[in-house]
C-alpha positions as CSV (number, residue, x, y, z in Angstrom):
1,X,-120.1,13.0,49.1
2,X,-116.3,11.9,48.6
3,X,-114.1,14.0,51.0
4,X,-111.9,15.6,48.2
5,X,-115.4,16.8,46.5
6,X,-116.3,18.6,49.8
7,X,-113.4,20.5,50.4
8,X,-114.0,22.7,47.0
9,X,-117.5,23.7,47.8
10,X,-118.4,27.4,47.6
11,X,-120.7,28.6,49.9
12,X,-123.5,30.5,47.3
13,X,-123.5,33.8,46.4
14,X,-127.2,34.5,45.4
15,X,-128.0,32.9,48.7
16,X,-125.8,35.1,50.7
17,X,-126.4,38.2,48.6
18,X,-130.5,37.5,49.9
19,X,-129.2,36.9,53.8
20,X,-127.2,39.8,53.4
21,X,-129.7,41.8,52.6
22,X,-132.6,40.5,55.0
23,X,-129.8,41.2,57.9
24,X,-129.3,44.3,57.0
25,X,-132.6,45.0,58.4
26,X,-133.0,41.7,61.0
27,X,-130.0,42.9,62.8
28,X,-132.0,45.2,65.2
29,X,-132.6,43.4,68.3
30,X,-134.6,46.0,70.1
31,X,-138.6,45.9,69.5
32,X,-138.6,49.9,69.5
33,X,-135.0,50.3,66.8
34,X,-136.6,47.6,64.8
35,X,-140.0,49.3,64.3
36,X,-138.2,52.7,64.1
37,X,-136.0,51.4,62.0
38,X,-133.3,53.5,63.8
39,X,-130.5,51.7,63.1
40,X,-130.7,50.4,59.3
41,X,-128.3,49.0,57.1
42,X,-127.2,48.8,53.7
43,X,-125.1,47.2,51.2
44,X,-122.5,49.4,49.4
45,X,-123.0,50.9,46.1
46,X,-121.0,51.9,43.9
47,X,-120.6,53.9,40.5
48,X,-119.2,51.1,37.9
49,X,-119.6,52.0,34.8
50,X,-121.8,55.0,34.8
51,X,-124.7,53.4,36.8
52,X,-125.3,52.8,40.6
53,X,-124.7,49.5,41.4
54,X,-124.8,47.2,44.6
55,X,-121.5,45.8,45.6
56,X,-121.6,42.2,44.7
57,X,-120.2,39.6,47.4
58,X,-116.6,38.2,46.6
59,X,-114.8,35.2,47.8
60,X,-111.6,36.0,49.8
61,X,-109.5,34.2,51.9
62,X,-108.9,35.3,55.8
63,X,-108.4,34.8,59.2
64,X,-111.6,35.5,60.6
65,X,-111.5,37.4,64.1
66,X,-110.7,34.7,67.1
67,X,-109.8,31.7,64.4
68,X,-106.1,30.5,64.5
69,X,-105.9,29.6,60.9
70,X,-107.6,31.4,57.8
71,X,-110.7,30.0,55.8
72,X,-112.0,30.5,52.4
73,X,-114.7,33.0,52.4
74,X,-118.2,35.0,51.0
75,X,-117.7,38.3,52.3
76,X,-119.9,41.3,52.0
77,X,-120.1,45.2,53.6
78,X,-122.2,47.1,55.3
79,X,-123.0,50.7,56.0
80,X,-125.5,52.4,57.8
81,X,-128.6,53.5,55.5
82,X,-128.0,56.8,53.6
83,X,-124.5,56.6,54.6
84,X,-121.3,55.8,53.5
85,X,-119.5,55.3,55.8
86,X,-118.4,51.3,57.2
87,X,-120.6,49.8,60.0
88,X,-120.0,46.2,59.4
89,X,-119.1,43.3,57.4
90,X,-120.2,39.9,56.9
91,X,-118.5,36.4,55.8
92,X,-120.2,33.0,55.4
93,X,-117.8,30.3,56.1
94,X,-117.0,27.1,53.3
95,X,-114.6,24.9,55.0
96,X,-115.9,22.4,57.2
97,X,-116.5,21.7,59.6
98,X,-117.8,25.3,59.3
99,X,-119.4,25.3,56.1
100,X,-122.5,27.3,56.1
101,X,-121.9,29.4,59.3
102,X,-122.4,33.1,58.8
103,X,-120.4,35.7,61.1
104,X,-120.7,39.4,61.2
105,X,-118.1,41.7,62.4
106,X,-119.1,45.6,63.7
107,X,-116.3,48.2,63.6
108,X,-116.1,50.3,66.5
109,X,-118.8,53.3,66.0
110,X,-116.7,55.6,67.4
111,X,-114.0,54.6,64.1
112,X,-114.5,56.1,61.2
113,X,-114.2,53.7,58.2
114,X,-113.9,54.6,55.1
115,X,-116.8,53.4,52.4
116,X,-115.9,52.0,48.8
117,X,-118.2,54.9,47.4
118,X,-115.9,57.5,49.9
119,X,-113.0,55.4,48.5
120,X,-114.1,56.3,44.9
121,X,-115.0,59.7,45.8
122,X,-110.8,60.6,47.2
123,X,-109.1,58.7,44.2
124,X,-111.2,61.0,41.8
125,X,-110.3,64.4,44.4
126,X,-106.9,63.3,44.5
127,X,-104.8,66.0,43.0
128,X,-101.8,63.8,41.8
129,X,-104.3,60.6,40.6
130,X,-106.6,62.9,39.0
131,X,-103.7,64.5,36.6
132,X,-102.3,61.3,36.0
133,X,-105.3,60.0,34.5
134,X,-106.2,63.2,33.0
135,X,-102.7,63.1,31.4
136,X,-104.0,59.1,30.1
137,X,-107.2,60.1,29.0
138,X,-105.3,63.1,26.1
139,X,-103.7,59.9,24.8
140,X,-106.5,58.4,23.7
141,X,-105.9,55.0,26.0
142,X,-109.5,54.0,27.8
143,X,-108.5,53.7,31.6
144,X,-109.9,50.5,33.4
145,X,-110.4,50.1,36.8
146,X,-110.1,46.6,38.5
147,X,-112.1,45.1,41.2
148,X,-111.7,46.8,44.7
149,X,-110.7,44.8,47.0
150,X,-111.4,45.4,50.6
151,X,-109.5,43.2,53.0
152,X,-110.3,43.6,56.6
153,X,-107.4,43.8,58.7
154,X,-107.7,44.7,62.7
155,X,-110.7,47.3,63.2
156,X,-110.7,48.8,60.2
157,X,-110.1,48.2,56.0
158,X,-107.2,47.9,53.5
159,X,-108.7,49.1,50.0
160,X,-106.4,47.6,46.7
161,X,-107.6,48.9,43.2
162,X,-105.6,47.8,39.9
163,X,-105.7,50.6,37.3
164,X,-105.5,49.1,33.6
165,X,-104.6,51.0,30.3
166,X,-106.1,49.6,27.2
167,X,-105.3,51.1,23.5
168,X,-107.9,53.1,20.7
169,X,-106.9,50.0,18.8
170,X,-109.5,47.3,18.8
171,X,-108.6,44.2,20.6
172,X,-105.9,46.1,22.6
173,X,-105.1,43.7,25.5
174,X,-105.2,46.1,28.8
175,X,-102.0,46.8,30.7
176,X,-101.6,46.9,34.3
177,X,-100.0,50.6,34.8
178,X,-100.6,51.4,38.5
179,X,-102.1,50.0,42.3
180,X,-104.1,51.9,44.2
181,X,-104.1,51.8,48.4
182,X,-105.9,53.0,51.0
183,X,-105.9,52.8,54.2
184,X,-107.4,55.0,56.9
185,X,-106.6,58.9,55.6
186,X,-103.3,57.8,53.1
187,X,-104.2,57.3,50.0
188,X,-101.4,55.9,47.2
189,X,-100.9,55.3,43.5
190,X,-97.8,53.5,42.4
191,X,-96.8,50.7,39.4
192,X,-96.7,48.4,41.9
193,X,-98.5,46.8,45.1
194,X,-95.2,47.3,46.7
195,X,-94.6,50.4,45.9
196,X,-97.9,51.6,46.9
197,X,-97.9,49.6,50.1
198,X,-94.8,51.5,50.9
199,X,-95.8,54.9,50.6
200,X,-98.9,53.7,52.9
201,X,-96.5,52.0,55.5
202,X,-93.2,54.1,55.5
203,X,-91.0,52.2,54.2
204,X,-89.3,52.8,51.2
205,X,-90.0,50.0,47.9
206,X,-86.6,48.3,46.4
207,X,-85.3,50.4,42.8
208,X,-87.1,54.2,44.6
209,X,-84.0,56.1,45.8
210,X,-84.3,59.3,47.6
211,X,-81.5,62.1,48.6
212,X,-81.3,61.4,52.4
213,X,-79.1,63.6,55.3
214,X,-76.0,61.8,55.9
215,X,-77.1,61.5,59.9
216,X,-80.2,59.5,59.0
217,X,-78.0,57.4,56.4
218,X,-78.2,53.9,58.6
219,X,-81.7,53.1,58.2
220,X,-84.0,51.9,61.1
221,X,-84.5,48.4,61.8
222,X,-88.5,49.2,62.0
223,X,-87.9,50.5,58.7
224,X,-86.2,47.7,57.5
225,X,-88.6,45.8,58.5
226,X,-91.6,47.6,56.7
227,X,-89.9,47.1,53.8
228,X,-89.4,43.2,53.7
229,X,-92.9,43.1,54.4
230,X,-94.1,45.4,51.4
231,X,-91.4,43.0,49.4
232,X,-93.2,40.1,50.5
233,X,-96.6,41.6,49.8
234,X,-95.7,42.3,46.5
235,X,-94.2,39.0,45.5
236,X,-97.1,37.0,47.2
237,X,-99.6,39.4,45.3
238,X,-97.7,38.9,41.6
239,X,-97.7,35.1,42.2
240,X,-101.3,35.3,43.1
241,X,-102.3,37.3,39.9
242,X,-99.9,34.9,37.9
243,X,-102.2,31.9,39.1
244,X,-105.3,33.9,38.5
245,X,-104.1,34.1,34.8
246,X,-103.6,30.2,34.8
247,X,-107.1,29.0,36.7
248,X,-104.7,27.5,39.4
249,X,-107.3,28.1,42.2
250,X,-105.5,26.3,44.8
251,X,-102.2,28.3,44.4
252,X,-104.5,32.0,44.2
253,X,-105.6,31.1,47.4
254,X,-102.3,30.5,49.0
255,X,-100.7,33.7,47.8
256,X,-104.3,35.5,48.9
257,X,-103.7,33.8,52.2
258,X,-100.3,35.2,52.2
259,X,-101.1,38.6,51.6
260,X,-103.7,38.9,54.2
261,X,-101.0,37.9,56.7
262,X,-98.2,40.4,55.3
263,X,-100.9,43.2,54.8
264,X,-101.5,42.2,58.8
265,X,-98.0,42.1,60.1
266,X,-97.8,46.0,58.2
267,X,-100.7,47.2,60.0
268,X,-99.5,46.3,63.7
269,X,-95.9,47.6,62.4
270,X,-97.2,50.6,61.6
């Protein structure tokens, strides 16, 4: 196979949906677990569109833990059976010379890590989100809600949702209107990535001005800080959506890669 034909393959995602699902159970090393089945996992489900669904795998790009550089990835979550709660994830590796090698990662049991369905379940309790889309939904627009995307960062899981507003009209393009975050117990809904990132991190988004004491009028430098890197995040997260838009693969992945290590350098900042 020519060498510029092998760097573009995908590792499969029916394949790895199967694994995924056979490992969920095979993971149990002990005779005694296994038969008890005492320590069972599951994939993720979520509510998406009215009906339960599986969460399907999705290709990311990442650092994996102990690599130096980051690699194009299948990953998928676990949590434990009738829970929802995070236990685990799992990525199958695409470049070479690592193509086909599956790693699994296990957060810390005594961590608790938020679910996607526990994720769902505090955007929809959350008093300011819930009235904002309540305030959408007297309009008449029909209120989309994107992918979420869980990036693993550290021991735990950055959650990013895209909220879209489409018109009553038919063949009303939808409109990007907000991003949500999550991370840990925060929780934020802004227009932008940045602006959400920064009411997660602490640092204040460019163009949001806020009456301040005049003793606390020179900002702090770790402040400052937070800030470039919520810009960064932002710009790196526009340019990848940009390039989604176009089919220019090679540049989404870049920006992706980007904004795993910005979305990094927030969380040890923190």
């Amino acid at each position: 196979m020519p060498e510029g034909l092998r760097r573009h393959i995908r590792y499969p995602e029916d394949f790895f949906a199967i694994q995924a699902r056979k490992y969920a159970t095979y993971h149990m090393l002990d005779p005694q677990v296994f038969y008890n089945k005492e320590d069972l996992w599951a994939v993720p489900r979520r509510a998406i569109e009215g009906r339960d669904r599986d969460m399907e795998p999705y290709y990311t790009i990442m650092r994996p833990p102990g690599e130096q550089k980051e690699e194009f990835i299948l990953l998928t979550l676990f949590n434990p059976a009738r829970r929802d709660n995070m236990i685990a994830w799992m990525a199958a590796r695409s470049d070479p010379p690592n193509y086909g090698r599956l790693i699994v990662y296990n957060f810390p049991k005594q961590k608790l890590v938020y679910g996607p369905r526990q994720i769902d379940a505090r955007i929809d309790q959350d008093p300011v989100i819930a009235q904002q889309l309540a305030l959408w939904g007297q309009r008449g627009s029909t209120i989309i809600r994107g992918s979420l995307l869980a990036i693993p960062i550290d021991q735990s899981l950055i959650y990013v949702q895209p909220l879209y507003l489409a018109a009553s009209e038919q063949g009303a393009l939808p409109e990007l209107r907000r991003v949500i975050v999550a991370y840990g117990n925060q929780i934020a809904m802004e227009p932008t990535l940045e602006q959400s990132l920064a009411h997660i991190f602490g640092g204040r988004a460019p163009g949001v001005t806020a009456a301040a004491p005049s003793a606390a009028a020179a900002p702090a430098a770790g402040a400052t800080g937070a800030r470039q890197l919520v810009q960064r995040a932002w710009e790196s997260w526009t340019r990848a959506q940009e390039a989604l838009r176009r089919g220019d693969w090679a540049t989404y992945g870049a920006e992706q890669k980007r904004l795993e290590e910005t979305l990094r350098a927030l969380t040890q900042s923190k």
